[in-house]
N, C-alpha and C positions, 0 to 999 in steps of 0.2 A: 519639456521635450518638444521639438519642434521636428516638422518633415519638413525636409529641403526642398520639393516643389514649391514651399508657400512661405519657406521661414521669412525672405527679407521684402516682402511686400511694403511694410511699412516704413522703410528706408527709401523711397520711393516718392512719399507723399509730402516732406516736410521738407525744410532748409535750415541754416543754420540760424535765420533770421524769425522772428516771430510777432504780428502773426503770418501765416502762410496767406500769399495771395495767388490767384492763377496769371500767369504771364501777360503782359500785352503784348497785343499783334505787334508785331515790327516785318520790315521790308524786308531783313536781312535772314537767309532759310539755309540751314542746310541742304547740303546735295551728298546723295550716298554714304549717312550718316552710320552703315552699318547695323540696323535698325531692322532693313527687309533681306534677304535673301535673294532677293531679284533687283537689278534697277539698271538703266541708261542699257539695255537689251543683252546681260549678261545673267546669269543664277549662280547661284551655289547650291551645289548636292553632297550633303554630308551622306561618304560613302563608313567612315569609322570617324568616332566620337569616344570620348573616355566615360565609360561607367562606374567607374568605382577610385574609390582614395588611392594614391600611389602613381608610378610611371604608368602613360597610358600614350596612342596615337591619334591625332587629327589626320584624315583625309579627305579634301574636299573637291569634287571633280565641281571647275567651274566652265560653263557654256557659254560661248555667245552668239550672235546673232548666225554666224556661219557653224555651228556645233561646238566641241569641245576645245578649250585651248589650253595650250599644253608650254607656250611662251608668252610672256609677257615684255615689256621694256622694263632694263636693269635699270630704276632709281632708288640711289644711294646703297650703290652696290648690288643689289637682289632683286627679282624678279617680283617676288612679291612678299611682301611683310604682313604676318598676323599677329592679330594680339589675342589675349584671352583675359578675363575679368569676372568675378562674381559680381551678382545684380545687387550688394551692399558697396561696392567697388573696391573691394582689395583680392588678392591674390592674383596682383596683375604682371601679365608675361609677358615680351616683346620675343616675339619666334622669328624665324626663318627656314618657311617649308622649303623642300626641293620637287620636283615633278617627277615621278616614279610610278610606274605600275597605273598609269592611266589617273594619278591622283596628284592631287598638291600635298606634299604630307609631311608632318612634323612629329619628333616627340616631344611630350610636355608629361608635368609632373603636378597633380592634384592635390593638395594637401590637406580640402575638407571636403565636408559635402556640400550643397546648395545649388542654384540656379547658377549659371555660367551664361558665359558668349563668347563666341569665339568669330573673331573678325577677318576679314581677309580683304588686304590693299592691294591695289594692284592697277599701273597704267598698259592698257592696250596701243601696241605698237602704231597703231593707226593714227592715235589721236595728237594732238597738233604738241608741241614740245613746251613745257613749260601749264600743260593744262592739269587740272584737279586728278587725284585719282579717283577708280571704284573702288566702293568699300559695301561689301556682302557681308550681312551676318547670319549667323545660326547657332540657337540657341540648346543648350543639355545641361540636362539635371542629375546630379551626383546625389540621391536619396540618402536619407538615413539623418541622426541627431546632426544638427549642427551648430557652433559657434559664430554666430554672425558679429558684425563690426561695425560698430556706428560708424557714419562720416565724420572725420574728427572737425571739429571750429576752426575757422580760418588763422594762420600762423605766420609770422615774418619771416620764420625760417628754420630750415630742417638740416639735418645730421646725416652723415653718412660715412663711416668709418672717421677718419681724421678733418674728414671735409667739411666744411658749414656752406649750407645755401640760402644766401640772406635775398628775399623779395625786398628790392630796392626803395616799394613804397609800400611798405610795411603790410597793413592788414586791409588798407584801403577797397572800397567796392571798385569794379568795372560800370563801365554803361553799355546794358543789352542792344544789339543793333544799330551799333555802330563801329568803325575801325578804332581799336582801340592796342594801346601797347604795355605790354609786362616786361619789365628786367629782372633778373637774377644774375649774384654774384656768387663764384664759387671764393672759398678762402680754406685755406687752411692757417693757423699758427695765424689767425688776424691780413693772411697777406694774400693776395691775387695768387691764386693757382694758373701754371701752364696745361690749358686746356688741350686734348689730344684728339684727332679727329677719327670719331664711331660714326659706321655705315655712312662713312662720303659728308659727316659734319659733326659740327661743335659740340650740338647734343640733340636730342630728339624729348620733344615734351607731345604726350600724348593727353589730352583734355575729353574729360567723360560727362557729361550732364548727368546729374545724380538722379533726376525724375523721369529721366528717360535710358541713360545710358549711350545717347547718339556719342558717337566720336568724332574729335576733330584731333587732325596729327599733325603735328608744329613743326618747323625748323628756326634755327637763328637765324637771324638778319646778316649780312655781312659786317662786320666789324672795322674792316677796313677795303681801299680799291685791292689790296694784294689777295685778299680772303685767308690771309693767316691768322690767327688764335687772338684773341681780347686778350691787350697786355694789359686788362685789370681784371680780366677773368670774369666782365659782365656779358650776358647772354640778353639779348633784345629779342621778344617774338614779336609779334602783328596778327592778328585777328580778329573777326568780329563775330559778336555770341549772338544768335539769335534768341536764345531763353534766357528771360528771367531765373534766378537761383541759382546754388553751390554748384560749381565745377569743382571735379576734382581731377588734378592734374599728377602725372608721371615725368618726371623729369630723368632721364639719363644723360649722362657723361662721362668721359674715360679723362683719368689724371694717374699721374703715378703706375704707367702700365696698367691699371685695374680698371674694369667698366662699374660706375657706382650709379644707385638710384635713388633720387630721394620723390615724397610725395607733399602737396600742398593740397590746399582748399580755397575757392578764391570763389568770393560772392559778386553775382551781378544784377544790377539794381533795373 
């Protein structure tokens, strides 16, 4: 029996690779990785947090350098995007608070106990078009026995209802600290799926560092100069990891009228 303050610690310390080594320094660093609470002269104040298993509410009044802000710039539709994640990295949510009652507020639905995060993205109207967002986290603990989840071993490709999501180069490592690119294809029935566009694009892959939990929030590449849908149903990102070790990745996408999600594991060397 484990208490959820402390059960996934040790999900934490390891990778899918063996033996475990500590990262080398690289150039390449996260900014607003979700991590602090505070950063680039903004905070997060969790005014309500979910305590206990079941439907529960986030509300987060964030501040910034002139007091509370109560608007942000709408990209890919919304104002601003949170996600929530246990510190084993599953039980993961892509929300959309609205601003209410002096707060950023969401419902969500908790399905066990353990350490959580809850993130909150968001571009300030001020800043130049096309620049990074902020990303604030704050952290709560859902007590009591819990079921933790190992990071599952890197896969070529996952399932999700009728859909298969083949990584185009199979199990293959990345390189930490530097620009590096991922494809995934959607297929169903062996054939290119017509990709449908969720929140202003193709799909949205969210990348969690398993020893830390920093986030990094992806988009696809444009596919072509029109920016209509990959008529092979492959999805290109672009990023560069600054940590050594397992990412685990959230991939959504809408086909067939439905929003589907699938998850990978992708080792960087």
């Amino acid at each position: 029996m484990l208490l959820a303050a402390f059960a996934a610690a040790a999900y934490l310390v390891a990778d899918s690779r063996a033996p475990a080594q500590a990262p080398a320094a690289s150039a390449v660093s996260y900014h607003g990785d979700g991590l602090s609470d505070a950063y680039d002269g903004f905070r997060a104040e969790a005014l309500t947090l979910p305590t206990g298993r079941g439907p529960g509410t986030i509300a987060l009044r964030i501040t910034g350098p002139d007091g509370p802000v109560t608007d942000f710039r709408q990209v890919h539709t919304k104002p601003m995007h949170m996600y929530v994640v246990r510190d084993d990295l599953s039980g993961y949510q892509h929300l959309h608070p609205e601003f209410s009652a002096g707060a950023w507020r969401s419902s969500v639905t908790i399905s066990d106990g353990g350490a959580y995060r809850v993130y909150a993205e968001f571009v300030p109207h001020e800043r130049a078009t096309g620049a990074d967002p902020t990303v604030l986290g704050v952290p709560f603990v859902i007590a009591g026995d819990t079921t933790m989840v190992p990071v599952p071993a890197p896969e070529a490709q996952a399932r999700s209802g009728a859909y298969t999501v083949r990584r185009l180069d199979g199990v293959a490592d990345l390189t930490s600290g530097t620009q590096t690119g991922m494809q995934f294809q959607v297929l169903t029935s062996g054939q290119p799926v017509t990709l449908e566009p969720y929140l202003g694009a193709y799909a949205h892959l969210s990348t969690f560092e398993v020893r830390t939990q920093g986030l990094k929030h992806l988009h696809p590449l444009p596919a072509n100069i029109t920016g209509d849908a990959p008529a092979d149903g492959v999805l290109s990102f672009h990023a560069a990891f600054a940590e050594r070790g397992d990412k685990r990745m959230f991939l959504q996408f809408r086909a067939g009228g439905t929003l589907h999600e699938v998850a990978f594991t992708i080792f960087t060397t």
